[in-house]
Structures are given as C-alpha cells and as structure tokens.
TIVEX-845533 format. One record per residue (C-alpha): chain; x, y, z. Coordinates in nm, 3 decimals, decimal comma, padded with zeros to 5 digits. Layout:
<nodes>
@mol A; x X; y Y; z Z
...
</nodes>
This chain:
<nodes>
@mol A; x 11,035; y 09,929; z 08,330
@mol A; x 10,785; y 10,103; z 08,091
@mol A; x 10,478; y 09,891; z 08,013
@mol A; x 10,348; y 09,859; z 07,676
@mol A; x 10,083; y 10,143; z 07,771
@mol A; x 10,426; y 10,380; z 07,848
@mol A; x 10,548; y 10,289; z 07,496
@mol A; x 10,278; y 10,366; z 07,359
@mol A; x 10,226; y 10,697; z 07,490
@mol A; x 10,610; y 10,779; z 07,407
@mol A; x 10,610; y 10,690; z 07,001
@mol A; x 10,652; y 11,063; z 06,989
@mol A; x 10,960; y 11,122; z 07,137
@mol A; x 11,271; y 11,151; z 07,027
@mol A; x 11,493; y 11,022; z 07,232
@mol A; x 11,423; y 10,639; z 07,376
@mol A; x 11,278; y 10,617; z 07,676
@mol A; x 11,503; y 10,475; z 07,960
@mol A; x 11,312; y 10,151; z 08,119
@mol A; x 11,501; y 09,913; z 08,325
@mol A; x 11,700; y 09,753; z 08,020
@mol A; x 11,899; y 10,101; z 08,160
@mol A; x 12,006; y 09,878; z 08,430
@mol A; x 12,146; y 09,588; z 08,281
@mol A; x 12,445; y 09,395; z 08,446
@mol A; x 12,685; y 09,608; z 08,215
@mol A; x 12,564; y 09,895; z 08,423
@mol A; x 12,565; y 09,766; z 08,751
@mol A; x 12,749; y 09,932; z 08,984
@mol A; x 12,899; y 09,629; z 09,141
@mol A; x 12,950; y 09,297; z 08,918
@mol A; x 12,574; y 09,065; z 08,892
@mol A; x 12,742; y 08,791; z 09,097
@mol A; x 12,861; y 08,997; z 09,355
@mol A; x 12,525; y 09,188; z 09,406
@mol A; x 12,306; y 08,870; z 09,412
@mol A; x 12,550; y 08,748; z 09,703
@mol A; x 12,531; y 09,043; z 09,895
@mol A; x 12,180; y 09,116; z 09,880
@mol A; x 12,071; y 08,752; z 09,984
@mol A; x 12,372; y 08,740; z 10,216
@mol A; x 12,234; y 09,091; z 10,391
@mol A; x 11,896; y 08,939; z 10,427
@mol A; x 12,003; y 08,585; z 10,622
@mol A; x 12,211; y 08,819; z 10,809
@mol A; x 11,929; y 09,074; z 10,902
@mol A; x 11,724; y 08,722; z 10,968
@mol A; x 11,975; y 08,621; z 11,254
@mol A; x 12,035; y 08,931; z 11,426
@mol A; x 11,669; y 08,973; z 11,435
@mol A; x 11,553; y 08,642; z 11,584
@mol A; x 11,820; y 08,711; z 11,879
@mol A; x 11,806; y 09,089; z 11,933
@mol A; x 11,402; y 09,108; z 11,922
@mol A; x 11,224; y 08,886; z 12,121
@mol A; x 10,913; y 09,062; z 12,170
@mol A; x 10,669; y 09,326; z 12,006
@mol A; x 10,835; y 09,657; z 11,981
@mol A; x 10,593; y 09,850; z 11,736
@mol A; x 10,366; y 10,079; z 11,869
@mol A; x 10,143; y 10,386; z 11,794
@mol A; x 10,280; y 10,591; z 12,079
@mol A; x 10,638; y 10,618; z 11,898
@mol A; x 10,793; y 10,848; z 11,685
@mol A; x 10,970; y 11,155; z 11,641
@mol A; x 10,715; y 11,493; z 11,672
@mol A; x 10,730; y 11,697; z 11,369
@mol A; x 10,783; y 12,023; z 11,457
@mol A; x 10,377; y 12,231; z 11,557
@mol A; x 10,436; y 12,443; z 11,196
@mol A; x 10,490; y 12,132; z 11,023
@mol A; x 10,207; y 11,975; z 11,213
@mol A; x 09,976; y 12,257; z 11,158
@mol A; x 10,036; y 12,286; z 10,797
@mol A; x 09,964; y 11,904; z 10,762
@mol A; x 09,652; y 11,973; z 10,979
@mol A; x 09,557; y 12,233; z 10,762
@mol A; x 09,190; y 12,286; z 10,596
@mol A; x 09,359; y 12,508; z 10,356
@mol A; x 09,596; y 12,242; z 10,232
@mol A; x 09,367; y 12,003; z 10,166
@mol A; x 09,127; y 12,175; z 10,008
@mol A; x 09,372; y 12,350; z 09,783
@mol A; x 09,496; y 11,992; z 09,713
@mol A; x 09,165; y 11,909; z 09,665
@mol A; x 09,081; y 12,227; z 09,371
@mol A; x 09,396; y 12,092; z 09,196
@mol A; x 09,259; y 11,728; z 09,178
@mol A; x 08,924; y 11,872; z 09,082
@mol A; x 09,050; y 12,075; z 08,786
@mol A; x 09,347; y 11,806; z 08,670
@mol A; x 09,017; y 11,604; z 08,661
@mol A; x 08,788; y 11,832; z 08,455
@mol A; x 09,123; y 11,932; z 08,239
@mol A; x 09,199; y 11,503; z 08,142
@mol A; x 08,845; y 11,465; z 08,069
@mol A; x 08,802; y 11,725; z 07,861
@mol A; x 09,122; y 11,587; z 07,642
@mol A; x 08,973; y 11,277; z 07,685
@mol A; x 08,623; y 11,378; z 07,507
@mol A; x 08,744; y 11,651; z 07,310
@mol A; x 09,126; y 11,622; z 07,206
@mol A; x 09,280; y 11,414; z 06,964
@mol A; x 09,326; y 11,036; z 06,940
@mol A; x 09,704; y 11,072; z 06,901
@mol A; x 10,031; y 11,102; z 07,090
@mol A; x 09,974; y 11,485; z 07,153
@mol A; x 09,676; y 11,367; z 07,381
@mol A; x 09,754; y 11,390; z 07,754
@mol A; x 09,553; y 11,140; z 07,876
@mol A; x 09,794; y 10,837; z 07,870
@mol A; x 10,022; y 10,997; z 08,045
@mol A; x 09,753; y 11,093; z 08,328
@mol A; x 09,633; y 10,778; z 08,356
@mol A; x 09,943; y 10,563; z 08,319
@mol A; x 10,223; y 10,762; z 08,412
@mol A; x 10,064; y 11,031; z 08,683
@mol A; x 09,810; y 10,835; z 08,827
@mol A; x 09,952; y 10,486; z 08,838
@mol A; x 10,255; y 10,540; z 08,889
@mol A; x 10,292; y 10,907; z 09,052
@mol A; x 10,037; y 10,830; z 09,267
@mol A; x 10,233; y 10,544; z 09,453
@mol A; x 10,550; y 10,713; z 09,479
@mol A; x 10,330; y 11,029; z 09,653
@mol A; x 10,195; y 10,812; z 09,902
@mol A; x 10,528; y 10,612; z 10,014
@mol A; x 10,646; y 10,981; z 10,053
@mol A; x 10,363; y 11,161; z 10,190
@mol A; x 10,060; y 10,905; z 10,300
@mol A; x 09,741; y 10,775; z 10,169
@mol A; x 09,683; y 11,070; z 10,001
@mol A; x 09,447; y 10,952; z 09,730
@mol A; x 09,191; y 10,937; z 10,016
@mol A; x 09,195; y 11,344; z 10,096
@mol A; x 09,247; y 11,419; z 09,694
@mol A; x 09,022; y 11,144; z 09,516
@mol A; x 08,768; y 11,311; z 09,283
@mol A; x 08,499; y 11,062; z 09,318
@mol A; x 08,565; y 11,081; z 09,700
@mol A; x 08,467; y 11,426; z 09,686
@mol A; x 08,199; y 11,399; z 09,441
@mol A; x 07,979; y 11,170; z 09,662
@mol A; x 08,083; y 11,378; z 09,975
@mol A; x 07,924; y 11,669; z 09,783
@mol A; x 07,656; y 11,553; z 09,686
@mol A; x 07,565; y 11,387; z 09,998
@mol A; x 07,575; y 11,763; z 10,141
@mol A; x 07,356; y 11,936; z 09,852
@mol A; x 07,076; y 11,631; z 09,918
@mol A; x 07,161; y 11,732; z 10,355
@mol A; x 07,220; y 11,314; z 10,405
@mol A; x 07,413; y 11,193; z 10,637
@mol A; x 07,754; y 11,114; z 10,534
@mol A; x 07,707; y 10,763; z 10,666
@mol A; x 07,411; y 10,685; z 10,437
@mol A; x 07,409; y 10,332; z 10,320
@mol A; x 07,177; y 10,113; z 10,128
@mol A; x 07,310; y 09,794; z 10,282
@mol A; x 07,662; y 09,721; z 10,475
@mol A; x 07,991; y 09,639; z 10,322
@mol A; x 08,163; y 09,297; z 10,363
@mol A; x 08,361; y 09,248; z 10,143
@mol A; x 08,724; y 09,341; z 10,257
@mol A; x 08,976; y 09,411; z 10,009
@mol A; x 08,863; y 09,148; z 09,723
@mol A; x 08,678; y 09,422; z 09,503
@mol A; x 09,043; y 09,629; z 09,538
@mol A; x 09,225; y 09,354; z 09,436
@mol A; x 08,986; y 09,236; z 09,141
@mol A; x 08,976; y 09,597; z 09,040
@mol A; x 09,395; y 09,671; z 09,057
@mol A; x 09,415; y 09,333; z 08,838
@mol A; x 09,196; y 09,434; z 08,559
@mol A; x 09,378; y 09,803; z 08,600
@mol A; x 09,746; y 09,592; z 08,546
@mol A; x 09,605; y 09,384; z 08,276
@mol A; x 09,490; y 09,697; z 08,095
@mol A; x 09,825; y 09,845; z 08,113
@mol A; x 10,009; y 09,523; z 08,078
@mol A; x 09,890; y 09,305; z 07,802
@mol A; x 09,550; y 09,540; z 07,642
@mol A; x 09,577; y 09,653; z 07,272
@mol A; x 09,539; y 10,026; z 07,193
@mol A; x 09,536; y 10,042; z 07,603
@mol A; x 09,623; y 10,431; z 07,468
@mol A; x 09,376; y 10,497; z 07,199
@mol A; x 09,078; y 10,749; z 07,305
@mol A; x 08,759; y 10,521; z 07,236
@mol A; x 08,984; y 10,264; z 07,482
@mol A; x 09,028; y 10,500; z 07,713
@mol A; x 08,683; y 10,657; z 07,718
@mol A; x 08,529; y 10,306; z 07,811
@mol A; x 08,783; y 10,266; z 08,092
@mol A; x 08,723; y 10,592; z 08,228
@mol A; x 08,297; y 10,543; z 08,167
@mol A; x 08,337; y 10,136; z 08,353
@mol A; x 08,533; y 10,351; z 08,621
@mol A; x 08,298; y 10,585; z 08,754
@mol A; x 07,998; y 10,368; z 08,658
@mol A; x 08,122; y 10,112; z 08,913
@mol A; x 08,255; y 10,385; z 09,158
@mol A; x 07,935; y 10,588; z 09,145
@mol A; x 07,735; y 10,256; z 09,194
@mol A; x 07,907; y 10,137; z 09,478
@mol A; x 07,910; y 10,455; z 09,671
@mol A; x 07,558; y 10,499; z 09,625
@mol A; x 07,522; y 10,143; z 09,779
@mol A; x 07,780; y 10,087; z 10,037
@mol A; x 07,820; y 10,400; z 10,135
@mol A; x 08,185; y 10,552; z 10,209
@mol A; x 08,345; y 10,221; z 10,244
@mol A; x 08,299; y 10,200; z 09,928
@mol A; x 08,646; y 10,405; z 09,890
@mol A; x 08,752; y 10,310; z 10,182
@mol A; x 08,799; y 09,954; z 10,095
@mol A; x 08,674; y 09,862; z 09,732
@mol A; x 08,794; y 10,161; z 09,565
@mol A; x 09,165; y 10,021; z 09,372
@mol A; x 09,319; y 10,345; z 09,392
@mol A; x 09,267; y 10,432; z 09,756
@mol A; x 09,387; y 10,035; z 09,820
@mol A; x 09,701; y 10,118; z 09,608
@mol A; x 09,748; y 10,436; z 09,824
@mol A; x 09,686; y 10,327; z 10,183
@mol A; x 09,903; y 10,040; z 10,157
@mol A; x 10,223; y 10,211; z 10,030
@mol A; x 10,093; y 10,494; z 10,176
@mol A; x 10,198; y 10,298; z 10,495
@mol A; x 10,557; y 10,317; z 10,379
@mol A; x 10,583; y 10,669; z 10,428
@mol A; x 10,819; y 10,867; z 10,689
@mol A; x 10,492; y 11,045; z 10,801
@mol A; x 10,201; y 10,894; z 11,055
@mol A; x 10,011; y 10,998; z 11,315
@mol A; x 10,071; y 10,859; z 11,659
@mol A; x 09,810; y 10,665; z 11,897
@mol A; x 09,764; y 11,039; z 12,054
@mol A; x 09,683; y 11,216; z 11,697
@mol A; x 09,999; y 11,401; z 11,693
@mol A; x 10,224; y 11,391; z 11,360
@mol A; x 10,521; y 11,201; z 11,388
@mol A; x 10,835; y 11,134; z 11,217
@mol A; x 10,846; y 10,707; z 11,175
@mol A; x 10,976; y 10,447; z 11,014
@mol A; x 10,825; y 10,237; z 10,714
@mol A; x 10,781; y 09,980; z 11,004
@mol A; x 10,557; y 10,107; z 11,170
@mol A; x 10,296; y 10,222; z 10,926
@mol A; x 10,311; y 09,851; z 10,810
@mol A; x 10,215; y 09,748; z 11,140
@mol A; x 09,909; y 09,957; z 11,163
@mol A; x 09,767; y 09,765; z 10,859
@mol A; x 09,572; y 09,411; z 10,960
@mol A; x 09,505; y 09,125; z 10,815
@mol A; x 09,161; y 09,100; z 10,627
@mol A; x 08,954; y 08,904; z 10,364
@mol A; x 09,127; y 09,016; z 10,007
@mol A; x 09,455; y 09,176; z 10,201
@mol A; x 09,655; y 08,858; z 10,048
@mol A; x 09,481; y 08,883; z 09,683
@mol A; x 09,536; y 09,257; z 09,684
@mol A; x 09,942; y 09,275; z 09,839
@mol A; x 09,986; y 08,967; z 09,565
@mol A; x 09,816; y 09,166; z 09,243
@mol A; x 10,053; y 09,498; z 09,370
@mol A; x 10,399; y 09,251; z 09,401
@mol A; x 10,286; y 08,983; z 09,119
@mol A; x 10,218; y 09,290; z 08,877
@mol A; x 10,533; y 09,490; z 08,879
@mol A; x 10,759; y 09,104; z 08,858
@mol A; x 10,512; y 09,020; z 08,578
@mol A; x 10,620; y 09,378; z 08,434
@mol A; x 10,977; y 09,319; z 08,453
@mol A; x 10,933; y 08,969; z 08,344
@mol A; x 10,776; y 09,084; z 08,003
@mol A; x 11,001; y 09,299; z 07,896
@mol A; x 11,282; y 08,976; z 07,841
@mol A; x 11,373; y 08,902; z 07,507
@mol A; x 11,368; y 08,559; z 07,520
@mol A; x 10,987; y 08,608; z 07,686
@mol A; x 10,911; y 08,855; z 07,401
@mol A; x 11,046; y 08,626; z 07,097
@mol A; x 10,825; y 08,290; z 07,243
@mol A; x 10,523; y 08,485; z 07,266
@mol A; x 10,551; y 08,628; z 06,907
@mol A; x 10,594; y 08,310; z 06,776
@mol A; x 10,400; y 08,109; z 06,991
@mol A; x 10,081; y 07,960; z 06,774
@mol A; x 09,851; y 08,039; z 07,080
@mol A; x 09,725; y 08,417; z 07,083
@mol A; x 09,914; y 08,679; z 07,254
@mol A; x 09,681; y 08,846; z 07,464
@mol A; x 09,554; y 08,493; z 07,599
@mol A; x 09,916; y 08,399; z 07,664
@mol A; x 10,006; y 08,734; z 07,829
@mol A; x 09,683; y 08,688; z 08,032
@mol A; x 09,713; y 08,383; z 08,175
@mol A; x 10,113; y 08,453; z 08,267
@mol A; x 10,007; y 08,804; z 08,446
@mol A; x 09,747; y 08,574; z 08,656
@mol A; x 10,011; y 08,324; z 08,746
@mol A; x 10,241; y 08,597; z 08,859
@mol A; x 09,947; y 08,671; z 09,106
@mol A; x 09,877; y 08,300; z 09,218
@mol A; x 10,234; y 08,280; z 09,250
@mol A; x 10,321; y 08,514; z 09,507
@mol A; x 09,984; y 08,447; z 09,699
@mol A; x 10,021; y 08,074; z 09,676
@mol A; x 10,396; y 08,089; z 09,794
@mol A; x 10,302; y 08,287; z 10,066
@mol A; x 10,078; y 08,017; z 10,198
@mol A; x 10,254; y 07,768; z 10,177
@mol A; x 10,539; y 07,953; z 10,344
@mol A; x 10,282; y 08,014; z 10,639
@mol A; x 10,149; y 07,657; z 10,652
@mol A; x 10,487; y 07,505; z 10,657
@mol A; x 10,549; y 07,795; z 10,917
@mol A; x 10,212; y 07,617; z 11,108
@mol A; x 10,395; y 07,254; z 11,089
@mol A; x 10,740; y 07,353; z 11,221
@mol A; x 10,590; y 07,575; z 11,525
@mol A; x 10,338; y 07,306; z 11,561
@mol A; x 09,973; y 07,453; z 11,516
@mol A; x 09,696; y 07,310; z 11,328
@mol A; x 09,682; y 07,392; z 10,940
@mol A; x 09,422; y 07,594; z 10,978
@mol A; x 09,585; y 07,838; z 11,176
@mol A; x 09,785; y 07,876; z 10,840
@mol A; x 09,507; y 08,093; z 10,718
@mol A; x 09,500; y 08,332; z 10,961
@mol A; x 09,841; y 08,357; z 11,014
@mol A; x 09,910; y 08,433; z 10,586
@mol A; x 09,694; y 08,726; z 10,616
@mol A; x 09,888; y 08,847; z 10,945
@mol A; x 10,216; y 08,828; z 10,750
@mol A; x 10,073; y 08,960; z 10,415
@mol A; x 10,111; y 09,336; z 10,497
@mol A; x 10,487; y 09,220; z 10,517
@mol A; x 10,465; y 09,188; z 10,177
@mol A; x 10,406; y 09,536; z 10,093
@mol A; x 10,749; y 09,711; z 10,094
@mol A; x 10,854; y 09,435; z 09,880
@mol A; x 10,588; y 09,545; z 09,627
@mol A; x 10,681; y 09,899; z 09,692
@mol A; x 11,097; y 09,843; z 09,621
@mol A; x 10,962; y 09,691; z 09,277
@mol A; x 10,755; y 10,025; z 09,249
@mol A; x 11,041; y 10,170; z 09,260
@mol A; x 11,286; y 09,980; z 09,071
@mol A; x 11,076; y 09,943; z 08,757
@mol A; x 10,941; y 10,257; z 08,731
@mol A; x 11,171; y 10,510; z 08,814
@mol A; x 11,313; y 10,596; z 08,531
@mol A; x 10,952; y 10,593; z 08,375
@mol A; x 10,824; y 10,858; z 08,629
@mol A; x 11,081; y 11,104; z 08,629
@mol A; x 11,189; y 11,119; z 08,265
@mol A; x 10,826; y 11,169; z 08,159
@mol A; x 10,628; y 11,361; z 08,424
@mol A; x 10,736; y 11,642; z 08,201
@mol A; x 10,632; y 11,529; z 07,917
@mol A; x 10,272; y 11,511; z 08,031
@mol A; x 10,283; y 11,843; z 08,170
@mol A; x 10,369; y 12,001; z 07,851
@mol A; x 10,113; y 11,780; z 07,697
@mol A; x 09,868; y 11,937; z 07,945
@mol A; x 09,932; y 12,251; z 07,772
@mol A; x 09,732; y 12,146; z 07,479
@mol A; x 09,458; y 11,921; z 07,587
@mol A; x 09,247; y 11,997; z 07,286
@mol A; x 09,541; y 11,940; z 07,048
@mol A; x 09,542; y 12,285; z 06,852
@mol A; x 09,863; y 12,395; z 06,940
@mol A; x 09,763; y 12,631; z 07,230
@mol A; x 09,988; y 12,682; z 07,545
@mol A; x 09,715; y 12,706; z 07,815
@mol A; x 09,935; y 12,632; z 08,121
@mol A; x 10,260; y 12,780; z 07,977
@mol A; x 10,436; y 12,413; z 07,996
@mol A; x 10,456; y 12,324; z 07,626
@mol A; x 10,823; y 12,404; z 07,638
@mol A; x 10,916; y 12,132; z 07,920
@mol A; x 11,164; y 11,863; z 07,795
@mol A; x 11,291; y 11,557; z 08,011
@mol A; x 11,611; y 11,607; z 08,136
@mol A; x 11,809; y 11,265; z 08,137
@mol A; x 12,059; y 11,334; z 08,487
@mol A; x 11,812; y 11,123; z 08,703
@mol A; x 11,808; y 10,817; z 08,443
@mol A; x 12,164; y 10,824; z 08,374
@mol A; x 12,198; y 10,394; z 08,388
@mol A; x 12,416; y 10,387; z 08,679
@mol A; x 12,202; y 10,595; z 08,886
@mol A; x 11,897; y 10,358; z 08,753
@mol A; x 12,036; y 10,086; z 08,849
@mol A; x 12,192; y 10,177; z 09,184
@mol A; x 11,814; y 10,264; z 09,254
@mol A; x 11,675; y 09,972; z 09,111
@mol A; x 11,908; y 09,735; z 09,314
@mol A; x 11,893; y 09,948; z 09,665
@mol A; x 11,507; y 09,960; z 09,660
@mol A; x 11,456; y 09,604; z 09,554
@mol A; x 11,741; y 09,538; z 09,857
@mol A; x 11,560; y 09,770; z 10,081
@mol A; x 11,197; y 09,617; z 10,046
@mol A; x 11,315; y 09,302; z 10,086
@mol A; x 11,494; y 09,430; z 10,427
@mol A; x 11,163; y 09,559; z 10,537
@mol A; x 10,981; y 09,275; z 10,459
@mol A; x 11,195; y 09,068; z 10,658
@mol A; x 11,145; y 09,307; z 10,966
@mol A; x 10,829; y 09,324; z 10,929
@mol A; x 10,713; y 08,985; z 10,925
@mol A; x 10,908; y 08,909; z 11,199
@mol A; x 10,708; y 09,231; z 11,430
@mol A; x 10,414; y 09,033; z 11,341
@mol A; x 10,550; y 08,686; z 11,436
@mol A; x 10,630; y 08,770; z 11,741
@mol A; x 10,319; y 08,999; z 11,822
@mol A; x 10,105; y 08,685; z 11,730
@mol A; x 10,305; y 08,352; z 11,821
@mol A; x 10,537; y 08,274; z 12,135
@mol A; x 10,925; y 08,362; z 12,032
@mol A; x 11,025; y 07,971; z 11,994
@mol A; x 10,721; y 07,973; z 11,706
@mol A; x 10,799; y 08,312; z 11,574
@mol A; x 11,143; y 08,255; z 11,471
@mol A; x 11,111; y 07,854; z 11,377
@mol A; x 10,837; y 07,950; z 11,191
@mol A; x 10,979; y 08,217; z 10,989
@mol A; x 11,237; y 08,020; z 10,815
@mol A; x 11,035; y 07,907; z 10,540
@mol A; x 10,898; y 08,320; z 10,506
@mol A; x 11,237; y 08,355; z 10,462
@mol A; x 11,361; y 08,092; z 10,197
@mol A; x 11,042; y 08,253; z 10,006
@mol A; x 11,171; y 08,618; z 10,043
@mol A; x 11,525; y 08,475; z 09,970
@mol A; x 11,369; y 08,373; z 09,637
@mol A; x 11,147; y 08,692; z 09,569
@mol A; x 11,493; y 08,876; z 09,586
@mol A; x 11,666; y 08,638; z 09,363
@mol A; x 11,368; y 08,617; z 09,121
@mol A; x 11,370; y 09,026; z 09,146
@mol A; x 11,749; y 09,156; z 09,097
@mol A; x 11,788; y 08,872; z 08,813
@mol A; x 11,445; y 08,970; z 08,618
@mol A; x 11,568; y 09,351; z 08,654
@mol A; x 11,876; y 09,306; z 08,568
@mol A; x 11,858; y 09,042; z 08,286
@mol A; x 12,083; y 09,038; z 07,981
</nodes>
C-alpha cells in the first residue's frame, strides 16, 4: 500500500504506481475464500501441534548455525561499518542539501528519502540484516563525535533515562500520522520543520540522557531493533555470528514500559494504512461533515488502542483461565508483546512491497539532481522502475505469504514465552484467547489487503 505521502511523491510518473489494490481477490493466486480458510486453518493447526510437541523453553542464545569465520570477519569488520557509516553521512549531507536548496516539486528527492528509503527501506534492511540503524544512524554518530572532539566520556549524562520505549512509540505515531493523514506531508517548508523538530528533539535528548537516548527513545533505532530481531543473522550467548531463526531474535527482546504502545503503533499503523486506502472508507470521509484530518486522526489512534487494548484483554482473560490474579495480566501483556512483532513485520511487508521496490529507483535517479537543475551528479538520472517484481500475482502471493508467515511466528512465539514464564497447564490454557485475537488480526489483515 502507498500512503498518501507515496502518492504524493509519485504525481510525476507515468505509469501508476502498484499499491496493494495490485492484490485484489481477482489476483489472488488461490480463490479469497479458500485463502482465508487456509491461513486461519494453518494457524489452529500450528496452535495444536505446538501445545503438545513443546512443553518447555527451547530458545536459547547458545543456538544457531556458525556463519562461516570470512563471513564472520567481514560482519566484524571496522571497515564495513565505517564505510557504511561515510555512506549514511553523505546520503545525509546530499538530502539536506535538496532539502534547503532544491526545489519544492516532484523532482525533489527528499520524499522519497524520507518516506520511501528511510521508512520503509530501512525496515526491510533490518529484518534482513539487523538493527542496523544503530551502527549507520547520523545523529548516532554525530553525538559520538562530538563527545570525542570535547574528550567526554561516552557515558556522559545529565540525568538517567527511565523512560522505556514510550518516547519511541509517541515519536513512531506522530512519524505515521505525518505520512498517513498530514497535508503537503511532501512539500519542502513541511518537510524542513519535520526534519528541524527531528534533530532538535534528538540533539536535546542526547545531550541529556546520554546514549540511551538512541538506544531507547530514538523512533528509528526502535523501528530497527525490533524487526531487526526478525533477521536470519544474531550473535550467539558466546559473541559468535550465527545463522537463526526469526524466533529467536524475538526472544532476546523483553518486556518493558512502552514495548506494548510501541509493537501496537508499528502493527496498528500499517492495518490503519491498508484500511485507508478502501473505497467505501475513502467516499465516507469525503463526505463526512466532520473534517478530514480530525477524522483520519482519531481512526489512526484507534487502530493503535485497538491492537494494544486487544492484546490485554487477551492476556487478562489468559490470567482468569490459568488462574492468576489480574494483575499479573500486566506483566504478562508486555511478556507476550514482542510476539507481536513479526505480525507487524508480515504487514511491512505486505503493504509495502510493491512501494519499495518499484520506486527505490526512482529516488536514486532523483538523487542525481538534488538541486533540481538538470545535472547528473551520481550518473543515476537514467534509472526507471522495472515492473517484474510488482507484477499483481507476485504482489499478492507476497502479500498473503508474509501476512501468513507473521502470523505463524507470532503464534510460536508467544507460545516460547508462555511456557518460559507460566507452568505448561497455564501456558497453553492461557493462550487460547492470544489465539482467537491472532485468529482475528489475520482475518482483519488478508480481508483489508485484499478488499474489493
């Protein structure tokens, strides 16, 4: 699905961009019906086996398959990183000098940057590679360099950070609203207040709080390091790089305060994305009498109380049936929260696919003129999109598999951490309502993707 910022920053081109209206049920693969019964079918399958083939914790640090010492000692590499680190340095000088300098028009390569690249490139780099916003980000690397030109300890802080994941999660729900529902969320004076609030806050907190700052408040690095823990990549309890499964970076991460607001902005966002683009959706909020942006608002922020609400109540029903106190509820949502996140990063997928690959190259040639003269700085101004990875089979094979997948995952995963945290009899008697709930996240899912 492209968002109205995508749109925006495509009015120039040609050819109509594929979003997930590419994957309607004409395209599917298999018939609607058929798919909707399978993929719920698969899960209460997957739910069965699970509760009587795993009885116990069997997730660890010490597993996975060792990647090979070259592989290993090019990951380890100071090179690599800090050549990754030059090219985030001068992408960053190279957008902000379109951003101050080029023109306020669809030849500008900012958009696509911001929207495209760094929203949504960045998350499919870190399910494939790791949190890798936290070796690349710019601001990162500013502070660390200037905390080495003043000789201060890396460590310096004015006072200590406590407040989890909440400024993340505040922070990725503004971000979503601005590309969601925000008029001329493309235009240059927009963008150049974004940008300014960005580093304002980012420079702010740092100087405060230190490197947690990034490590927890930043939205970026959140967004990274928790599909980042999707990736086939990790380091095991010993250090060593390993070849693992999405499971087990998911069981690394740990419940904390704002984990639940931030895994239900990330899964509430992209269903709020797919939502919007209905026509039914569209055609009530044109002619609804109240105003757009307040109606789009307020719908984007019940897509987030949605999904963190059901997953409460899920746990605290959960609570009742393997009788523990409601309180325990609590603790127990923001165990089973990180289960939530390759759900959120199937619907990464599935909506944006087509978005990413058809116009990466678009902003590349874009690149090639940041001021908007007509140069060809980088030599990309020739790059077109080619349309054989958006062809609307393809689209939509991807877009049902990943939402499919997730969903999988998800149920795996929250059953690891039922069992790592409650006796088996609770584990599985308590998951049945986690279940019903990802039973109707996968409904809700396929038939908003896949809508007429």
């Amino acid at each position: 699905m492209a968002s109205p910022a995508a749109y925006g920053i495509l009015s120039h081109v040609a050819t109509v961009l594929p979003t997930h209206g590419v994957g309607s049920r004409s395209d599917l693969p298999l018939p609607f019906g058929a798919l909707l019964v399978s993929a719920l079918a698969a899960l209460v399958i997957s739910f069965l086996a699970i509760g009587v083939l795993w009885r116990e914790p069997r997730l660890d640090r010490s597993q996975g398959l060792l990647l090979p010492d070259p592989v290993a000692a090019v990951l380890e590499s100071r090179w690599v990183r800090r050549v990754a680190q030059a090219l985030s340095i001068a992408l960053t000088l190279w957008t902000l000098t379109a951003l101050l300098l080029g023109p306020d028009s669809a030849r500008n390569p900012v958009p696509h940057v911001v929207y495209v690249w760094l929203w949504v490139g960045l998350a499919f780099a870190s399910m494939l590679f790791g949190p890798v916003w936290r070796v690349i980000n710019p601001l990162r690397l500013l502070h660390t360099g200037l905390l080495r030109l003043a000789r201060v300890s890396p460590d310096l802080a004015v006072l200590p950070y406590r407040f989890g994941w909440w400024p993340a999660a505040i922070a990725l729900g503004i971000f979503t609203w601005v590309e969601l529902v925000a008029n001329d969320n493309t235009s240059l004076p927009f963008l150049r207040l974004l940008v300014l609030a960005f580093l304002l806050v980012s420079v702010l907190g740092a100087a405060v709080f230190g490197r947690a700052w990034f490590d927890r408040a930043d939205p970026f690095e959140a967004w990274s390091r928790l599909l980042g823990a999707l990736a086939p990549v990790g380091r095991r309890a010993d250090g060593r790089w390993v070849l693992r499964t999405p499971l087990h970076g998911i069981n690394e991460l740990r419940g904390e305060r704002g984990l639940v607001a931030t895994v239900a902005v990330m899964l509430g966002s992209t269903a709020y994305d797919g939502f919007s683009a209905n026509l039914a959706w569209a055609t009530f909020v044109q002619t609804s009498t109240v105003s757009a942006s307040v109606l789009k608002t307020a719908t984007l922020l019940a897509f987030f109380a949605a999904v963190a609400l059901t997953l409460w109540l899920a746990s605290a029903v959960s609570m009742a049936l393997a009788r523990r106190a409601l309180r325990d509820s609590f603790d127990f949502v923001s165990d089973i929260a990180p289960s939530l996140v390759p759900i959120a990063g199937g619907y990464v997928v599935a909506h944006y696919w087509s978005l990413f690959v058809y116009q990466t190259p678009v902003g590349l040639a874009l690149l090639s003129d940041p001021l908007g003269t007509g140069a060809n700085l980088l030599g990309t101004a020739g790059l077109r999109p080619d349309d054989t990875l958006v062809q609307a089979t393809l689209v939509a094979t991807i877009q049902a598999g990943s939402i499919v997948l997730g969903h999988l995952l998800g149920v795996l995963a929250a059953h690891e951490r039922a069992v790592t945290v409650l006796d088996r009899r609770s584990a599985i008697v308590g998951q049945v309502p986690l279940m019903v709930i990802m039973l109707f996240y996968t409904f809700a899912g396929l038939t908003i993707l896949f809508a007429p």
